[in-house]
Short mmCIF file of the C-alpha atoms (twelve columns), coordinates in Angstrom:
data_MODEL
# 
_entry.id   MODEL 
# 
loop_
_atom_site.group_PDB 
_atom_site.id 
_atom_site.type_symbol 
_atom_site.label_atom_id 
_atom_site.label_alt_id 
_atom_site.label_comp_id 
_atom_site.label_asym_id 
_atom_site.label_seq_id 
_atom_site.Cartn_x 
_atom_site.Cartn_y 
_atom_site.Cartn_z 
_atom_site.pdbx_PDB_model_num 
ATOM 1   C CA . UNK A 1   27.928 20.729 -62.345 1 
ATOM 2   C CA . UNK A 2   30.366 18.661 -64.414 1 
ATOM 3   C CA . UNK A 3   33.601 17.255 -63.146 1 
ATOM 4   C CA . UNK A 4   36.567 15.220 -64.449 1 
ATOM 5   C CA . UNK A 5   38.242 12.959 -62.442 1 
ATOM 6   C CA . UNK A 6   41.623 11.226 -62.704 1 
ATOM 7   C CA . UNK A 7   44.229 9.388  -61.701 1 
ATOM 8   C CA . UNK A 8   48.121 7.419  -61.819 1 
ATOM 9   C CA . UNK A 9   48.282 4.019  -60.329 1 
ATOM 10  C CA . UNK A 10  48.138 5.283  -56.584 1 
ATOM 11  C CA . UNK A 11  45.479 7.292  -56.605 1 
ATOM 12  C CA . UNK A 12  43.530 4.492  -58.856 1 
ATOM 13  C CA . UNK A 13  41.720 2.618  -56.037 1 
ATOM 14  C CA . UNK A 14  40.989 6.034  -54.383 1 
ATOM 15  C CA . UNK A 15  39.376 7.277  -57.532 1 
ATOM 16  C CA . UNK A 16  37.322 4.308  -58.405 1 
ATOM 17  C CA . UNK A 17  36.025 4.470  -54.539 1 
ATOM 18  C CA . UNK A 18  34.946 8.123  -55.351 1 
ATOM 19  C CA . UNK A 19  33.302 7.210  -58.597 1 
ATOM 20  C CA . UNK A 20  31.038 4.637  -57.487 1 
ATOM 21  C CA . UNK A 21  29.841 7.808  -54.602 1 
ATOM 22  C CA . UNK A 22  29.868 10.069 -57.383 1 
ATOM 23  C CA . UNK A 23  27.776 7.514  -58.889 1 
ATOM 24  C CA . UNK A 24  25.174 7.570  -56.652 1 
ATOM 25  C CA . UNK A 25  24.506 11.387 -56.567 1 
ATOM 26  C CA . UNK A 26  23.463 13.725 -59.665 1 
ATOM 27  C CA . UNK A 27  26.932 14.571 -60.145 1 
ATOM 28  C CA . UNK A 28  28.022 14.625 -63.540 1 
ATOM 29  C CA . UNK A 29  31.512 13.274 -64.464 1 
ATOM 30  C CA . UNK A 30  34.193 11.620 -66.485 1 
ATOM 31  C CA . UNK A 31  36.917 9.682  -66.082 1 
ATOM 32  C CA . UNK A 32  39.760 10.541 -67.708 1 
ATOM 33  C CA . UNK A 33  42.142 8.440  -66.894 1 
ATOM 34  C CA . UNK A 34  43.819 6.056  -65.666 1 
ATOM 35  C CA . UNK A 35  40.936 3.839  -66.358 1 
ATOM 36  C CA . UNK A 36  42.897 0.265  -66.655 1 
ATOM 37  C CA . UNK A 37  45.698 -0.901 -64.555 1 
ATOM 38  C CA . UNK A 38  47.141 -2.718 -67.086 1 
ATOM 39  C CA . UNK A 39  47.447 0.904  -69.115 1 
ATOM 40  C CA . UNK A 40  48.634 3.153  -66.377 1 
ATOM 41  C CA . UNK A 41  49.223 7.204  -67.344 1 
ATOM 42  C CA . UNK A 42  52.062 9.005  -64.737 1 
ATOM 43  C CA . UNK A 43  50.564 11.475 -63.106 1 
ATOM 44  C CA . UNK A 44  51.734 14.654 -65.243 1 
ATOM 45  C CA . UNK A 45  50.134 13.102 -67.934 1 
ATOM 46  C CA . UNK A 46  46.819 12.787 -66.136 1 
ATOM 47  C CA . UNK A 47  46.745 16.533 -64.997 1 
ATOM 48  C CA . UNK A 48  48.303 17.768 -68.417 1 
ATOM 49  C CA . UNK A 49  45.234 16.575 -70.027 1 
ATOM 50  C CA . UNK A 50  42.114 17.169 -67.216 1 
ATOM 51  C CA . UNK A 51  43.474 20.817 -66.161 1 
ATOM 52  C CA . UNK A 52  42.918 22.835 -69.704 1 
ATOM 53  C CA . UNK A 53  39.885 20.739 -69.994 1 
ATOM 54  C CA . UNK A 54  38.732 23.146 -66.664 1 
ATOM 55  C CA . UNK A 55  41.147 25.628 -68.115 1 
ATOM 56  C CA . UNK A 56  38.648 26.267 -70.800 1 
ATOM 57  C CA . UNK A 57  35.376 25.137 -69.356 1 
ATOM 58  C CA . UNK A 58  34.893 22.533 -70.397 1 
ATOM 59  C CA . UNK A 59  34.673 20.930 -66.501 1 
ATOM 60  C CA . UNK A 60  33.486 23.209 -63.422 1 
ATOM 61  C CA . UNK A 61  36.168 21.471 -61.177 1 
ATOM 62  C CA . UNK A 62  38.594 18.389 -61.083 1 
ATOM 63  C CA . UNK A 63  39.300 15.544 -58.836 1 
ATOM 64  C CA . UNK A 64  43.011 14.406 -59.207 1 
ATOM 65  C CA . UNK A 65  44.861 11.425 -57.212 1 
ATOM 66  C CA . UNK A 66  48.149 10.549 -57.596 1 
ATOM 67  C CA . UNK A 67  50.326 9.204  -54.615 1 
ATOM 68  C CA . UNK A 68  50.675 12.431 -52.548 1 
ATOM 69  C CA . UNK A 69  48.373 14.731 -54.603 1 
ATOM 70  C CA . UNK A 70  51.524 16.972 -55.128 1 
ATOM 71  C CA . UNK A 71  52.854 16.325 -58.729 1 
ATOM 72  C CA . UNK A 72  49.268 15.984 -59.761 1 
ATOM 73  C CA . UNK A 73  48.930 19.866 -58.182 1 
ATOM 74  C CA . UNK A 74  52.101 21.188 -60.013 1 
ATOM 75  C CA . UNK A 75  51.498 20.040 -63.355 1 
ATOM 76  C CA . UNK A 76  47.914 21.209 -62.898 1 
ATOM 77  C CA . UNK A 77  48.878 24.702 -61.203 1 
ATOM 78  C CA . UNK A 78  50.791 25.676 -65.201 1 
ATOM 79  C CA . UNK A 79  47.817 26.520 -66.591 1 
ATOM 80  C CA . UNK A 80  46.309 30.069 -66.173 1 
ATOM 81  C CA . UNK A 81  43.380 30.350 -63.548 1 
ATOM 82  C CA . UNK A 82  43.316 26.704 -62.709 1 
ATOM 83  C CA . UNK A 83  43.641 26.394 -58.748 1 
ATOM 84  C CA . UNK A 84  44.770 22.949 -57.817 1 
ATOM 85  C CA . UNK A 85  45.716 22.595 -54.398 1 
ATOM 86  C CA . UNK A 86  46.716 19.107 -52.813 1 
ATOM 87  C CA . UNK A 87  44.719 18.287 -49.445 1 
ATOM 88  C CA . UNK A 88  45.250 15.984 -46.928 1 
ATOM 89  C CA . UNK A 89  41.926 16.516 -44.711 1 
ATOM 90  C CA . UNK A 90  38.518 17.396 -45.299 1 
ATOM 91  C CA . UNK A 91  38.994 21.033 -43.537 1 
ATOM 92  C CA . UNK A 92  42.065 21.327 -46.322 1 
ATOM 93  C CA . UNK A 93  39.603 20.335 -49.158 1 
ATOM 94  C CA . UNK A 94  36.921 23.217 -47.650 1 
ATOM 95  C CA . UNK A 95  39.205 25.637 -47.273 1 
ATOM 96  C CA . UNK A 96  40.924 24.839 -50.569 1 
ATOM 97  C CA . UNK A 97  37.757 26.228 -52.006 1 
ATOM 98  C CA . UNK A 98  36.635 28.771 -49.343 1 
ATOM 99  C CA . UNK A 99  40.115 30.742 -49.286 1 
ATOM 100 C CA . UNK A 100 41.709 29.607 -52.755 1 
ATOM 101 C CA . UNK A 101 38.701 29.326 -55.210 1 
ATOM 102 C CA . UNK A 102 40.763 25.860 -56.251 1 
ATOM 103 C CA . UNK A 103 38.817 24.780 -59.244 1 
ATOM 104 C CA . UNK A 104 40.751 21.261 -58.937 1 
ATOM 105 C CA . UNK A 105 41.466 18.894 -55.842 1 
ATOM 106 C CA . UNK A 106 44.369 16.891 -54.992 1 
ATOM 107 C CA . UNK A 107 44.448 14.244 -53.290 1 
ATOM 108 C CA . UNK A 108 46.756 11.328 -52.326 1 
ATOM 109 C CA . UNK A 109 46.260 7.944  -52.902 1 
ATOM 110 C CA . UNK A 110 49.233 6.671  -50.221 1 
ATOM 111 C CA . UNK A 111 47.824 9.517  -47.961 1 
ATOM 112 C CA . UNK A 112 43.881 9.592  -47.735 1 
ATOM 113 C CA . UNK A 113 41.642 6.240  -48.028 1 
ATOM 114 C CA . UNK A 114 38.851 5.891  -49.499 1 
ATOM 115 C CA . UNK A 115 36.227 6.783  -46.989 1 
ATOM 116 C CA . UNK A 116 38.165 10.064 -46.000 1 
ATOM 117 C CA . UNK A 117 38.623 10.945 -50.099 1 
ATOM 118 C CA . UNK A 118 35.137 10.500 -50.506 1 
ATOM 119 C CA . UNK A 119 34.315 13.111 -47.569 1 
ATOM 120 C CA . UNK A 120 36.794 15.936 -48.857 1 
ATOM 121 C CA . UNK A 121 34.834 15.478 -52.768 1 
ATOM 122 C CA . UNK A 122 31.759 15.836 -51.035 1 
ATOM 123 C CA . UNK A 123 32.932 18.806 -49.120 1 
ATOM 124 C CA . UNK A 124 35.347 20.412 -51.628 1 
ATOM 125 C CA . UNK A 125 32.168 20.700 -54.200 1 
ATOM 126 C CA . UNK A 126 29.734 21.672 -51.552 1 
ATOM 127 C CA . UNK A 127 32.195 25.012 -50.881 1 
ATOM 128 C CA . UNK A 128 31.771 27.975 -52.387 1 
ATOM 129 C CA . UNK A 129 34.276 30.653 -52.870 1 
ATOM 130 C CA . UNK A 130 33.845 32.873 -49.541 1 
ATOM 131 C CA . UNK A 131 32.065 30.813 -48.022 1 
ATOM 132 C CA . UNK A 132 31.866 30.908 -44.132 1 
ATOM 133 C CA . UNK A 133 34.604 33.640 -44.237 1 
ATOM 134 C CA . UNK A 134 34.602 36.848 -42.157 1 
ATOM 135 C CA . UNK A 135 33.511 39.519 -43.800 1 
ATOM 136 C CA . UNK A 136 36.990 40.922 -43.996 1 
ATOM 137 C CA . UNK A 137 38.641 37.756 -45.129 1 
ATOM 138 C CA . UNK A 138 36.253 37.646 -48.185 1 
ATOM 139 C CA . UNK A 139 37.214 41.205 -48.820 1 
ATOM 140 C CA . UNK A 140 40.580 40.499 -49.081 1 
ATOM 141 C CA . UNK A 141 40.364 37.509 -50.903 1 
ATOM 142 C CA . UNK A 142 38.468 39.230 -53.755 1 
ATOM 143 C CA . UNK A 143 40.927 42.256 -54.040 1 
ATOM 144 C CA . UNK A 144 43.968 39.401 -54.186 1 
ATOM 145 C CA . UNK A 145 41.515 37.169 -56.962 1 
ATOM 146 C CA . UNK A 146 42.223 40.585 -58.939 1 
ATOM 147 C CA . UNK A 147 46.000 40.629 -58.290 1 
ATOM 148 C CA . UNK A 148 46.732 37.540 -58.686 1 
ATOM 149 C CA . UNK A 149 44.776 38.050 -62.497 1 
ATOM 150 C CA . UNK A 150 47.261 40.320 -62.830 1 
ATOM 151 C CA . UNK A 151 49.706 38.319 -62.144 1 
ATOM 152 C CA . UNK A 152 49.127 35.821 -64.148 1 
ATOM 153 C CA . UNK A 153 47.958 38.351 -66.935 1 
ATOM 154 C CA . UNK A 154 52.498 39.318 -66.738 1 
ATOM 155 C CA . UNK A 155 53.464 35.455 -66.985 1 
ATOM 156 C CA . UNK A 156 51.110 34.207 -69.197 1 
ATOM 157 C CA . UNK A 157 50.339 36.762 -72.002 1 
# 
């Protein structure tokens, strides 16, 4: 598995706090910015750049932390079949990837500390699509998956 992580000024001391856990495990990643206070990138900057990088493959998943996790999941949510969703607890970050398939998580820098963040990366990347759901619920969610291709199939192409 290969992640990117990133960040604006207020997610900056969240993200280094997940780093130095992601750090410590076989986990690898990247940061890709904002890697020096003194050269900070806004947050739509940050997710314009990580979420085609998962867009194409290039990462499995995404870790991005602005100051609410919201603009970082808008900007990120453009790009076809990238799932960002902004989470505020560590059930949020499981069923983010349980119910969603989110291929990026949001997370908020003003909002989450850095105990809590480092909790919802470990479970968020633990969580497999479907995973724990009722049998119906995965059935459903794999008959929308195909929907919402099409869906995205009419907007994007």
């Amino acid at each position: 598995m290969k992640i990117a992580i990133g960040s604006d000024k207020s997610g900056f001391a969240v993200k280094e706090a997940v780093k130095a856990y992601l750090a410590g495990t076989d986990i690898a990643f990247d940061d890709l910015g904002t890697t020096d206070l003194n050269e900070v990138h806004p947050y739509y900057q940050v997710a314009s750049e990580v979420a085609p990088l998962v867009q194409e493959g290039k990462y499995d998943f995404a870790i991005l932390i602005c100051g609410t996790g919201a603009g970082m999941s808008v900007v990120a949510n453009k790009y076809k079949g990238v799932y960002a969703v902004a989470c505020e607890g560590v059930y949020s970050a499981k069923m983010a990837r349980a119910i969603n398939n989110a291929s990026i998580l949001c997370m908020g820098g003003w909002i989450v500390g850095p105990e809590l963040a480092i909790e919802m990366v470990k479970t968020f990347l633990s969580t497999a699509w479907c995973q724990d759901l009722e049998d119906w619920r995965a059935e459903n969610m794999h008959k929308f998956a195909a929907k919402l291709s099409a869906i995205e199939d009419s907007i994007y192409d």
